[in-house]
RONUTOR-749093 format. One line per field, with one value per residue (C-alpha): x, y, z; chain; residue number from 1. Coordinates in steps of 0.1 Angstrom, whole numbers, always signed. Example, Ala and Ser with C-alpha at 12.3 -4.5 7.8 and 13.67 -1.06 7.14 Angstrom:
X c(+123|+137)
Y c(-45|-11)
Z c(+78|+71)
mol c(A|A)
seq c(1|2)
% end
This chain:
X c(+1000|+986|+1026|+1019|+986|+1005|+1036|+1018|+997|+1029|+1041|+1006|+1009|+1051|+1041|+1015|+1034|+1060|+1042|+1046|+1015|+988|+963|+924|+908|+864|+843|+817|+798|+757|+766|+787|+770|+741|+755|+768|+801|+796|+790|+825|+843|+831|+843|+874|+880|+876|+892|+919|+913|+915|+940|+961|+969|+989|+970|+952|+914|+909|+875|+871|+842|+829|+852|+821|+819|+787|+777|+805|+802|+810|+845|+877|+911|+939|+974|+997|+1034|+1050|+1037|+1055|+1017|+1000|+974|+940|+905|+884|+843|+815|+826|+810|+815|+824|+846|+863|+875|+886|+904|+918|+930|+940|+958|+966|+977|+990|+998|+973|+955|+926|+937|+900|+878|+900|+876|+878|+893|+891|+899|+922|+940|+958|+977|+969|+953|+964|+936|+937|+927|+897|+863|+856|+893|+910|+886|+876|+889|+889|+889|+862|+865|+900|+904|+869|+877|+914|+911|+893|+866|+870|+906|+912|+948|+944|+932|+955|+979|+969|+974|+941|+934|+964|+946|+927|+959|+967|+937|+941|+970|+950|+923|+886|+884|+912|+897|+866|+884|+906|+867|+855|+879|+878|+843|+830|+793|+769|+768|+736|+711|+712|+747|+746|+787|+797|+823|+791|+773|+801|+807|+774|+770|+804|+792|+759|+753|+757|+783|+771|+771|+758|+773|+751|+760|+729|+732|+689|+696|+661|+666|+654|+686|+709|+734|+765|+762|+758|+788|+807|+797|+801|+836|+857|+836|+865|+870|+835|+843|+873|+854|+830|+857|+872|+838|+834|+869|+860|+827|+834|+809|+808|+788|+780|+751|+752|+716|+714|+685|+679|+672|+710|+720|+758|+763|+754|+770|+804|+797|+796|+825|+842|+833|+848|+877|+880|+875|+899|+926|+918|+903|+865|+856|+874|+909|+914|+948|+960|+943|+915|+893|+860|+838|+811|+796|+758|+742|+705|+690|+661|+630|+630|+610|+620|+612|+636|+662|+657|+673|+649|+623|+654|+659|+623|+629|+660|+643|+613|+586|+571|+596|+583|+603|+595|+593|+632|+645|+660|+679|+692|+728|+710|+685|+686|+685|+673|+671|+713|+729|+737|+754|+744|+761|+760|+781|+797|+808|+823|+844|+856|+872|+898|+915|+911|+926|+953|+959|+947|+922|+941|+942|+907|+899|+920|+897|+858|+844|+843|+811|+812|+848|+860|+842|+809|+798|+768|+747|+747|+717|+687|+699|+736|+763|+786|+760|+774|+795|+811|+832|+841|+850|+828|+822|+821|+798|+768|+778|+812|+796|+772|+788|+825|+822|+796|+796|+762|+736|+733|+715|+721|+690|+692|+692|+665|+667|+683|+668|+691|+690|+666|+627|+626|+648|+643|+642|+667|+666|+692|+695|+718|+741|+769|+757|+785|+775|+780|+752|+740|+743|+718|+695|+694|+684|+657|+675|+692|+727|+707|+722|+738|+714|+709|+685|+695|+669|+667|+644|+619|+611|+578|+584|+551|+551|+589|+573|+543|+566|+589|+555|+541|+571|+574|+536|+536|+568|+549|+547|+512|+519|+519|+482|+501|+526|+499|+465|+485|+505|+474|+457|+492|+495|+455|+457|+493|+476|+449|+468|+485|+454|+439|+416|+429|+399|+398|+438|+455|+491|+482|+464|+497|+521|+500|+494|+529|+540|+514|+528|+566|+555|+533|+551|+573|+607|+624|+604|+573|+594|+606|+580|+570|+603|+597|+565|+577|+606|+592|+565|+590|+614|+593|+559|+554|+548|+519|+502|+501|+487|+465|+454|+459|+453|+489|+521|+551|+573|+548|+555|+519|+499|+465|+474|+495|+486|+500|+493|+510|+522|+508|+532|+559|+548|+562|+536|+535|+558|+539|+563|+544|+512|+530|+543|+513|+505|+464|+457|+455|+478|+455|+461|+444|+430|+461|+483|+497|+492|+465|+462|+427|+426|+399|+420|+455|+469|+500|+530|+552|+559|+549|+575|+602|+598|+593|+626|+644|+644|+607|+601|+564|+549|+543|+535|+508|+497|+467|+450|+426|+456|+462|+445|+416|+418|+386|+394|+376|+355|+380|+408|+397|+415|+437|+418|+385)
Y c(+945|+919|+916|+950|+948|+915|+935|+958|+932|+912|+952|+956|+921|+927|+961|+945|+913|+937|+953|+943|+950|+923|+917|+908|+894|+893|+876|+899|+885|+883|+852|+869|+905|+886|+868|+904|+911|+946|+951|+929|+949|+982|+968|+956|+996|+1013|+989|+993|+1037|+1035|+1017|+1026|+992|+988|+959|+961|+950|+935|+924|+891|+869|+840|+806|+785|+782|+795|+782|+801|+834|+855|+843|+864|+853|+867|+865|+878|+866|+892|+872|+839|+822|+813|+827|+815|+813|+821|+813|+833|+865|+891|+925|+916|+890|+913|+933|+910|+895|+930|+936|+901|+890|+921|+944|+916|+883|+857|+841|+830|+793|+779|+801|+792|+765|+728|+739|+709|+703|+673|+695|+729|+730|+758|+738|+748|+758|+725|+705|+723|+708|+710|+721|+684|+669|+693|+699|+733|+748|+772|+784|+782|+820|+830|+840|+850|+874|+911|+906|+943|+946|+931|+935|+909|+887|+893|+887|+850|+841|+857|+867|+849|+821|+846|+866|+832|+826|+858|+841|+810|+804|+799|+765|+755|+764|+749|+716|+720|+726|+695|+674|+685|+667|+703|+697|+727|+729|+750|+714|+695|+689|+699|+693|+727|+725|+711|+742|+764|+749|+752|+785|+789|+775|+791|+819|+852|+882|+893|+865|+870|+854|+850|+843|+827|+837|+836|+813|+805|+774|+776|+773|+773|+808|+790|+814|+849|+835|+836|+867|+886|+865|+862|+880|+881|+846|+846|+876|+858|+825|+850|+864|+831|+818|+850|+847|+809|+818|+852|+870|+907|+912|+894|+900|+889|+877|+880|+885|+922|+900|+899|+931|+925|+907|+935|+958|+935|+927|+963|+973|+944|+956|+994|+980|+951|+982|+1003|+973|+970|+937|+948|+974|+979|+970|+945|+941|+959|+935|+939|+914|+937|+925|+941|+934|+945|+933|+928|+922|+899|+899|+870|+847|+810|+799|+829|+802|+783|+798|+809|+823|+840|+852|+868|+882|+905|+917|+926|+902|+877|+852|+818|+791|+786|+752|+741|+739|+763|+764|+797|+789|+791|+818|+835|+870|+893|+861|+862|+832|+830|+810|+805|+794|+791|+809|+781|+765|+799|+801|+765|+778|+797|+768|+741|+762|+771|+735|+717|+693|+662|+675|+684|+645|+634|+648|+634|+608|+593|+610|+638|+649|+677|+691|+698|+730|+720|+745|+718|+731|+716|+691|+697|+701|+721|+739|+759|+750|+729|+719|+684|+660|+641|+608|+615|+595|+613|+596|+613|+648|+645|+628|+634|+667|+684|+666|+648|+649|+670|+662|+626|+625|+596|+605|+600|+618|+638|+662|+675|+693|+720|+723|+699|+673|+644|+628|+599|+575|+563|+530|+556|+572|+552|+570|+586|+623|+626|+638|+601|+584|+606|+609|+572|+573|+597|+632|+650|+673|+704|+735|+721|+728|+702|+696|+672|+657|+642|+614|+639|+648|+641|+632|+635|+671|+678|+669|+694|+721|+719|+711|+741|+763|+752|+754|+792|+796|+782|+806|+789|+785|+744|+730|+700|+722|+752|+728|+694|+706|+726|+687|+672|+696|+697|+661|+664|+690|+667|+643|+664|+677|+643|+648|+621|+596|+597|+601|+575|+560|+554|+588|+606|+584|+586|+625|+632|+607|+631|+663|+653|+642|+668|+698|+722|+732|+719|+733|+713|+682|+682|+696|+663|+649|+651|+638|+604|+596|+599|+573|+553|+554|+566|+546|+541|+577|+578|+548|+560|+596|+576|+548|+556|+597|+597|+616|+591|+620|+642|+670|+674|+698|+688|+651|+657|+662|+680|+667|+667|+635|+642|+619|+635|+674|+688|+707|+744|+746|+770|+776|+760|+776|+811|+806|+791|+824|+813|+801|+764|+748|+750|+740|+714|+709|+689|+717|+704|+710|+701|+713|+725|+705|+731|+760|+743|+758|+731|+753|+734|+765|+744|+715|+738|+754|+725|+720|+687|+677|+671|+664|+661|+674|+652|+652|+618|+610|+607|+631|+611|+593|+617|+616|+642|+661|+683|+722|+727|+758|+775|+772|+797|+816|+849|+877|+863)
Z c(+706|+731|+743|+751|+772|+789|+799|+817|+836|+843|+857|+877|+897|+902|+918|+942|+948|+960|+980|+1019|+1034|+1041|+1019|+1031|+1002|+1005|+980|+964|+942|+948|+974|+994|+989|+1001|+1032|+1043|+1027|+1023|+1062|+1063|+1040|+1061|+1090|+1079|+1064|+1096|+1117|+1098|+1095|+1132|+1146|+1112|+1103|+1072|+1054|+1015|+1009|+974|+962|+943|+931|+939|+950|+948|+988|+987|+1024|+1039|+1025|+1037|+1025|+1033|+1030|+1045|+1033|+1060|+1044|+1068|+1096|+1086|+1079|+1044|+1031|+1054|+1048|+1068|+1065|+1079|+1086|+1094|+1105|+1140|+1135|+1105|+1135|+1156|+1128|+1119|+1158|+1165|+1136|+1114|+1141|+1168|+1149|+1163|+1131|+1151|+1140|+1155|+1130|+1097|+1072|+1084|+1116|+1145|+1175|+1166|+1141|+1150|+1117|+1088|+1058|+1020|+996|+981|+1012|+1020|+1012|+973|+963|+968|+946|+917|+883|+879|+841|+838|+874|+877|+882|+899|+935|+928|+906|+907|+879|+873|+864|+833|+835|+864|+843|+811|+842|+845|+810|+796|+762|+753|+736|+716|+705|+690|+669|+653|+634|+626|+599|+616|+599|+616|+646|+647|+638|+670|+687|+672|+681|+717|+713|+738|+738|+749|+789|+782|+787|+753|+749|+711|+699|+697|+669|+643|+652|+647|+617|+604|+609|+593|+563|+564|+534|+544|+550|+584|+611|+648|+680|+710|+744|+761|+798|+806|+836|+851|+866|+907|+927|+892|+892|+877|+848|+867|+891|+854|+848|+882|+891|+854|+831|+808|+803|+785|+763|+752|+742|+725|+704|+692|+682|+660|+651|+639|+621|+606|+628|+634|+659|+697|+722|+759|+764|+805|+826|+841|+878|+879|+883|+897|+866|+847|+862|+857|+824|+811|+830|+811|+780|+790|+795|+770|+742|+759|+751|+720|+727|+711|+684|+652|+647|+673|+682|+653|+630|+604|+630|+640|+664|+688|+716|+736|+763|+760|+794|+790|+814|+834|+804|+813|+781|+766|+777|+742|+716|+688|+718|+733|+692|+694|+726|+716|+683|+703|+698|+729|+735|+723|+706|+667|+646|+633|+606|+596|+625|+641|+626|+592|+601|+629|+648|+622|+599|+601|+606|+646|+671|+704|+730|+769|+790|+804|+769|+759|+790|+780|+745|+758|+784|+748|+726|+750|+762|+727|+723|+731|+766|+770|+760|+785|+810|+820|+795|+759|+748|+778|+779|+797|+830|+844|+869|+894|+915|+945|+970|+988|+1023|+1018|+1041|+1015|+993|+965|+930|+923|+886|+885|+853|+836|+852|+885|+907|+922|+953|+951|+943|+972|+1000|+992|+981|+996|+1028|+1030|+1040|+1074|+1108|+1103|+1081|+1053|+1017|+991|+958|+941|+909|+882|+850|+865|+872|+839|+848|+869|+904|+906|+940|+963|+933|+912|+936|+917|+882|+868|+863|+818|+792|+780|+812|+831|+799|+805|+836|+824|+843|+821|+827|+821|+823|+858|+887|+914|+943|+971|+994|+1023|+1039|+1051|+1010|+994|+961|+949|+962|+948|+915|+918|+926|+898|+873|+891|+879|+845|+841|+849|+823|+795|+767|+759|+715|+722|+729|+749|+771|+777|+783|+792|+820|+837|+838|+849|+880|+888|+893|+911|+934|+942|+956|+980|+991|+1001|+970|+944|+942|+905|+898|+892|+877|+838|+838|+854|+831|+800|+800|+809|+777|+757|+772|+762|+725|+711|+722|+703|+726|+755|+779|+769|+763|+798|+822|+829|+838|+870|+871|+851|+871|+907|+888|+882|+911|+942|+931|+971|+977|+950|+961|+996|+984|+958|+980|+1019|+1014|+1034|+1030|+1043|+1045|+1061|+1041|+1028|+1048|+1042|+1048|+1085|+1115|+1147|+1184|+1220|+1235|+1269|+1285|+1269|+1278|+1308|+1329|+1332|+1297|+1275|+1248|+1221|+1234|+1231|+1195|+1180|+1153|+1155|+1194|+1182|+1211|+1246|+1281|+1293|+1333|+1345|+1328|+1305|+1263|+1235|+1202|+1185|+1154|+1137|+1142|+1133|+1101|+1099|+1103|+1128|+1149|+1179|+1172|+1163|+1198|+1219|+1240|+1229|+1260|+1256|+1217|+1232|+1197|+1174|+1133|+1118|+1087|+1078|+1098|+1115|+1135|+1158|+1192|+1200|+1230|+1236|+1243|+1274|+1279|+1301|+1276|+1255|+1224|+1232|+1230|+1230)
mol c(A|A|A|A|A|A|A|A|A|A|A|A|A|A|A|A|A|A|A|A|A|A|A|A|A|A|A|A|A|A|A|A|A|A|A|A|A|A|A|A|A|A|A|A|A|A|A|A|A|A|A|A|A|A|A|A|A|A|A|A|A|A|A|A|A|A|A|A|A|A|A|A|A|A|A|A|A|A|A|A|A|A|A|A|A|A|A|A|A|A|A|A|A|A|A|A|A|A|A|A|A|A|A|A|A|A|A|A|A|A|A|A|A|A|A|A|A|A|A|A|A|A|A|A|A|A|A|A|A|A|A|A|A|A|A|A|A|A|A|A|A|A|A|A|A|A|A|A|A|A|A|A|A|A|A|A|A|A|A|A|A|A|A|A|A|A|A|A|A|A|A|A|A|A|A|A|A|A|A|A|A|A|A|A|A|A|A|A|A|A|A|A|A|A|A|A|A|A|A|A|A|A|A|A|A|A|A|A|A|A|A|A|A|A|A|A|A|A|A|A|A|A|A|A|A|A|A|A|A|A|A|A|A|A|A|A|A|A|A|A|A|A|A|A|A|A|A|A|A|A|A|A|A|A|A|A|A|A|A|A|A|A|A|A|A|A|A|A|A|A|A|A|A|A|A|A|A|A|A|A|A|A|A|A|A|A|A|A|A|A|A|A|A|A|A|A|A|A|A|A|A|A|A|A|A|A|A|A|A|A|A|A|A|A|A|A|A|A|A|A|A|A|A|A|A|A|A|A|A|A|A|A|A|A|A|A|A|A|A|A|A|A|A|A|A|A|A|A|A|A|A|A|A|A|A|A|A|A|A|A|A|A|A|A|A|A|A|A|A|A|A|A|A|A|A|A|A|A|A|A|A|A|A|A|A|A|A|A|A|A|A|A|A|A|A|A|A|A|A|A|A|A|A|A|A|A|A|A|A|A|A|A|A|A|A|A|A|A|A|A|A|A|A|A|A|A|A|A|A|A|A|A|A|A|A|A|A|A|A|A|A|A|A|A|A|A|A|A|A|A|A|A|A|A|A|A|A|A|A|A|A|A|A|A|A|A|A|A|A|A|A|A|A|A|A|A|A|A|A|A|A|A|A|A|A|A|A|A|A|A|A|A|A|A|A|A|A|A|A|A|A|A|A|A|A|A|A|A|A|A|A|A|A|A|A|A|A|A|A|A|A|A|A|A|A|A|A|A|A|A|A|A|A|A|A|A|A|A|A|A|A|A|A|A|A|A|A|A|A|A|A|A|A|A|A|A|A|A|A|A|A|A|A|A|A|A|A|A|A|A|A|A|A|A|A|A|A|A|A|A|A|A|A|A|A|A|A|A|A|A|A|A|A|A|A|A|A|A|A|A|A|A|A|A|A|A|A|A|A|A|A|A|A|A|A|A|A|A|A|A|A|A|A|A|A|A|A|A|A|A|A|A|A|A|A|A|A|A)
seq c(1|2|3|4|5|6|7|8|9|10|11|12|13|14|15|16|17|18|19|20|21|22|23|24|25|26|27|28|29|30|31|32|33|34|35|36|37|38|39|40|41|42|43|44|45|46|47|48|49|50|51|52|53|54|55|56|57|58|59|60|61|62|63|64|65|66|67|68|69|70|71|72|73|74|75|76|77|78|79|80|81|82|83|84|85|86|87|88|89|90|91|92|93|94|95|96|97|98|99|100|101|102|103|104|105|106|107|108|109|110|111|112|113|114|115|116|117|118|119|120|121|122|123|124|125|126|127|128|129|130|131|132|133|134|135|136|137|138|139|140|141|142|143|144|145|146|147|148|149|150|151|152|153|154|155|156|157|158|159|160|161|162|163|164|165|166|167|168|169|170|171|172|173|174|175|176|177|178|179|180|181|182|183|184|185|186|187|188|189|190|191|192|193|194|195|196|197|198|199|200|201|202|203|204|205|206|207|208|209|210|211|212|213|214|215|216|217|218|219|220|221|222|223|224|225|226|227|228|229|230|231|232|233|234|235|236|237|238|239|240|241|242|243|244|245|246|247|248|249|250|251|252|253|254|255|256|257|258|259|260|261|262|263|264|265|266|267|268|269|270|271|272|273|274|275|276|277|278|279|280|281|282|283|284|285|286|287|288|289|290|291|292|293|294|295|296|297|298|299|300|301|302|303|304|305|306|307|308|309|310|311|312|313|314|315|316|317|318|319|320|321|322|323|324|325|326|327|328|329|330|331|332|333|334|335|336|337|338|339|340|341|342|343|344|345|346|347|348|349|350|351|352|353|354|355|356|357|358|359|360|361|362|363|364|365|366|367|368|369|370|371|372|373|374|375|376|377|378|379|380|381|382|383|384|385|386|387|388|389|390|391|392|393|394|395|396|397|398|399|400|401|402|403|404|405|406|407|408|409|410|411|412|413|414|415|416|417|418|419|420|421|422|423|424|425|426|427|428|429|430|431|432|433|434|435|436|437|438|439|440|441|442|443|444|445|446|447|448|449|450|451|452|453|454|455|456|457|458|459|460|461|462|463|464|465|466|467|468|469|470|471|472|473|474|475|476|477|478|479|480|481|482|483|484|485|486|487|488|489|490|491|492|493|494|495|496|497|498|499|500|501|502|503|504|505|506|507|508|509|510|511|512|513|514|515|516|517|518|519|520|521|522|523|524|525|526|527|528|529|530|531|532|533|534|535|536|537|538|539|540|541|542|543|544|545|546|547|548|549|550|551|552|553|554|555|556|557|558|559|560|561|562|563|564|565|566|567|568|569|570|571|572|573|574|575|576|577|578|579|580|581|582|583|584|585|586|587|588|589|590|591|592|593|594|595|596|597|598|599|600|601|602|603|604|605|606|607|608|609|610|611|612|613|614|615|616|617|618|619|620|621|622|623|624|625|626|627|628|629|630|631|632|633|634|635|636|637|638)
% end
C-alpha cells in the first residue's frame, strides 16, 4: 500500500518538474508570516495577474534564515540561472523581482544572499551562511517542501522508514533506538531507546504516546518551526514509537499561542488519515493508532512531563513526585511515552540510515545532531542544526556571523531561562549534553542568547529568574518562596539598593533552591543566577560594592548628560525627542539635561547625529556633571 501512496507522489513532483514555468518559492511559516510574507506573496500574485507572466508561487516553511525573512527563492531554469535566494523581500521588491527578472531576465544579481561587491557570481544553497557548515537531519526538508502536501513529502522518501517497521518486531526496534544512543532533545537528554523500552515492558494492554511540543522557552521556536515546516516527519517518529511500544493511541501536546502550527498539524492529520497512514488498518495492516491534538495554555511548567500529564486530563499543571514514572503510570495512569518533538523527527532519518550511521555523527555520549534557536547580538539570528561537538565559537562566529557593530562578545546563555551564562573562557566548549552540564549550562531544549559587551550579567540573570519565577506552579516551598527571595535581592542590586545582599546569600539560596525542589523548573531557576557568580563575579561586586553597572544597562544606576564641548549649537534634536522635557537649552545654546525629570530611555543618544556623539551614559549616577536649568528654559507646555 505505501508503494501506492509513493507512486503517486513520485507522479505529483514528475508533473511539476515538467512543468516549464518558473517557480517563486516564499517561506511561510510564523517567521516569515511575521516579517511580511503574506504582503510578498500578494504582490508577487498580482504582478504576475497583470502583466500575465507565466511563473508558479509555492509556499514552504521555514529554512532557518530567520533574519532574512522574508525568504523567496526563485528558480528560473528557462532562463539559463539556478535557483536564487533572495533575502528581505517585500512587496516592493516582489515586483520588481517579478518585472525584472520573471518577465525580462535580469536576476537582480546585487539583492541575491551574500551578494558583494567583489563577487558577481550566483552562489549555490550550500555556500550561503549556515548551509556550508550544518548537518542537516531533522531539517533536512523544512523550507523545500510544502508542509501541507503530504505527497510532497512521501515524495522525498517519507513514511518510508515507517512502511519498514511495520514488517519488523517493536523489540527489534527499540534495539536499533538504543543503539543509536538518541538521547531526548527535549532538555535532560534521557536515552530514548531505555524509555521506550520501559514502557514497552510496562503492564498494560493500552499504551499512550505523547509528543511534548509546550515550547516556552523566551526566544526557543525550534519545535513550532517542526511543526509549521515538516509536520509529517513528526507524525512519522510518532508512529514508529507506537509501533515499537504497542501503543494505540498519540496526543500532540502543543501550546494554543502557536496557532500556524496548529493549523498545520491538523491538516497533517486530514491528510495522513486519508493515506491510510493513521486510524484503523494502517497500511492494510492490523497496526491501529490515533492521533489528537491537545492545545495546552501557555503553562511553562506544563513543559515537564507528568505536569504536562495533569494538564491534558484536566487538572492544574504541576509536576508530581517519581517513581512511578509516566512510562509506568501515566496519562490516565496508562503507561506513556513522552517525547520531544525534535527526538521524534530524529526516528525516521535512524531507522532509515541505521544506527551505525547516526553514531558516526556528533559525539561518544551526544551522537547525532543538535537544533539551536540562535538570537540575542547576532549577525545571522535564526536555527541552526549542527553535530554534536561543535565549538560555540564555531556556532557563533562561524555560523552566525558574530557579533555585529564591532561590539566584543561576552556571554552567552543556553538551555533556556533555566540554563546558564557561560563567558568568553568557553567559546572553545564543544556544544554535547555532559560537556555543557559541566560547565554548569545545560543543552536544554536548544534555545540560545548571545550577548554582547554592552550586557549586564547581573541584570540577564534577573530577567531569566524573573520569568521562571512567574512560571512556578507554587507545589515546591523552595521554588514558590525561594525564588521570590532570589530575585528580591537580584532586583535590589539593580536598583542601587543592595546594602545587605551579598555573594554567600545569592550562592547559598540558589544551592537551597536547586536542592529542595521537586521538577526541573525549580532545579534550574537559579542556573542563571550561579553561573554569572561564578563567571562574571566583577559585575556583582561593582553592583554590591560601587552601586555601578559596568555595562550601563541598569537604569537606576546610569546616568545621561551632554558633553558641552561636544554639542553643536542651535541642534535641538535631542531636545525635540526627549518624551518628558528633560533635555534643555542652556544660555550659550547649546544642550543640558534635567536630572529630576530624566526617565533613562536613551531617546536623546539614539538621536544625537554621529557626527556629534555629544550625549553621554555614567555610572554611578553621581558622575555625571550638573548643569542647572535656568529659569528661562522651562518645560513644553508649562
Amino acid at each position: 500500500m505505501y508503494e501506492a501512496l509513493k507512486k503517486e507522489a513520485l507522479k505529483r513532483k514528475r508533473a511539476f518538474e515538467e512543468d516549464p514555468r518558473p517557480i517563486i518559492q516564499i517561506g511561510m511559516a510564523t517567521c516569515g508570516i511575521a516579517a511580511g510574507a503574506l504582503e510578498t506573496r500578494a504582490a508577487f500574485q498580482q504582478v504576475l495577474a497583470e502583466r500575465q507572466i507565466p511563473a508558479r508561487i509555492r509556499t514552504v516553511g521555514c529554512m532557518g534564515h530567520c533574519y532574512a525573512e522574508p525568504v523567496v527563492i526563485i528558480d528560473h531554469g528557462a532562463s539559463g540561472f539556478p535557483p536564487i535566494l533572495y533575502p528581505e523581500v517585500n512587496s516592493g521588491k516582489a515586483a520588481m523581482l517579478a518585472k525584472l527578472f520573471l518577465e525580462n531576465g535580469d536576476p537582480r544579481l546585487e539583492h541575491i544572499l551574500g551578494a558583494t561587491k567583489e563577487n558577481d557570481m550566483i552562489p549555490s544553497v550550500m555556500e550561503f551562511p549556515r548551509f556550508n557548515r550544518e548537518k542537516r537531519l531533522v531539517m533536512e526538508k523544512c523550507g523545500h517542501i510544502d508542509p501541507e502536501d503530504i505527497y510532497d513529502y512521501i515524495a522525498g522518501g517519507g513514511y518510508a522508514a515507517f512502511a519498514k517497521t511495520l514488517e519488523r518486531p517493536g523489540d527489534t526496534l527499540i534495539d536499533e533506538i538504543q543503539q543509536s544512543g538518541l538521547r531526548g532533545r527535549g532538555g535532560a537528554g534521557f536515552p530514548t531507546g531505555l524509555k521506550w523500552e520501559l514502557a514497552r515492558q510496562s503492564q498494560g494492554k493500552e499504551k499512550i504516546v505523547i509528543c511534548n511540543a509546550d515550547e516556552g522557552d523566551p526566544g526557543a521556536y525550534m519545535d513550532r518551526m517542526l511543526l509549521e515546516s515538516n509536520p509529517h516527519q513528526v507524525l512519522e517518529g510518532m508512529l514508529i514509537c507506537a509501533h515499537a511500544v504497542g501503543a494505540g493511541r498519540g496526543i500532540v501536546y502543543v501550546r494554543a499561542e502557536y496557532p500556524l502550527a496548529v493549523k498545520t498539524l491538523e491538516k497533517a492529520l486530514h491528510q495522513a488519515k486519508e493515506a491510510r497512514l493513521l486510524g484503523n488498518g494502517i497500511l492494510g495492516t492490523s497496526f491501529d493508532f490515533h492521533i489528537d491534538i491537545f492545545e495546552g495554555s501557555g503553562a511553562f511548567v506544563c513543559g515537564e512531563e507528568t505536569a504536562l500529564i495533569h494538564s491534558i486530563e484536566g487538572y492544574r499543571g504541576m509536576p508530581r513526585q517519581r517513581p512511578p514514572y509516566p512510562t509506568e503510570s501515566g496519562l490516565f495512569g496508562k503507561p506513556t511515552v513522552i517525547n520531544n518533538v525534535k527526538t521524534l523527527a530524529t526516528v525516521p532519518a535512524i531507522l532509515e540510515h541505521g544506527a551505525q550511521w547516526f553514531r558516526g555523527i556528533g559525539t561518544k555520549n551526544s551522537p547525532g545532531t543538535a537544533i539551536f534557536s540562535i538570537v540575542g547580538d547576532v549577525t545571522h539570528p535564526g536555527l541552526v542544526e549542527i553535530p554534536m561537538g561543535v565549538t560555540l565559537r564555531t556556532l557563533i562566529f562561524d555560523i552566525c556571523g558574530g557579533i555585529p557593530n564591532k561590539k566584543g562578545f561576552k556571554a552567552v546563555q543556553i538551555g533556556g531561562p533555566s540554563g546558564g551564562c557561560l563567558s568568553e573562557a568557553f567559546l572553545d566548549t564543544p556544544i554535547d549534553f555532559d560537556t555543557l552540564a559541566e560547565a554548569g549550562a545545560m543543552m536544554g531544549s536548544g534555545g540560545m542568547v548571545v550577548m554582547n559587551e554592552d550586557t549586564c550579567m547581573v541584570d540577564v540573570a534577573r530577567y531569566f529568574l524573573d520569568f521562571t519565577q512567574k512560571e512556578s506552579c507554587g507545589k515546591c516551598t523552595f521554588c514558590r518562596i525561594g525564588t521570590h527571595h532570589l530575585l528580591a535581592a537580584l532586583e535590589q542590586l539593580t536598583e542601587g539598593k543592595g546594602e545587605s545582599v551579598d555573594v554567600n546569600f545569592l550562592q547559598r539560596l540558589s544551592e537551597d533552591i536547586r536542592a529542595g525542589s521537586l521538577c526541573g523548573l525549580g532545579k534550574t531557576a537559579p542556573n542563571p543566577v550561579l553561573t554569572s557568580l561564578k563567571y562574571f563575579a566583577n559585575d556583582y561586586q561593582a553592583h554590591m560594592k560601587e552601586k555601578r553597572c559596568p555595562a550601563m544597562a541598569c537604569r537606576p544606576l546610569v546616568a545621561f548628560y551632554i558633553d558641552l564641548e561636544k554639542c553643536a549649537r542651535g541642534c535641538d534634536v535631542c531636545e525635540g525627542c526627549c518624551p518628558v522635557d528633560a533635555v534643555f537649552t542652556t544660555p550659550n545654546r547649546k544642550k543640558g539635561i534635567d536630572q529630576s525629570l530624566c526617565v533613562k530611555c536613551g531617546e536623546c543618544m539614539t538621536a544625537c547625529p554621529p557626527e556629534y556623539k555629544a550625549v553621554m551614559k555614567v555610572s554611578p549616577p553621581h558622575l555625571a556633571p550638573v548643569i542647572e536649568r535656568p529659569p528661562q528654559a522651562a518645560r513644553k507646555g508649562k
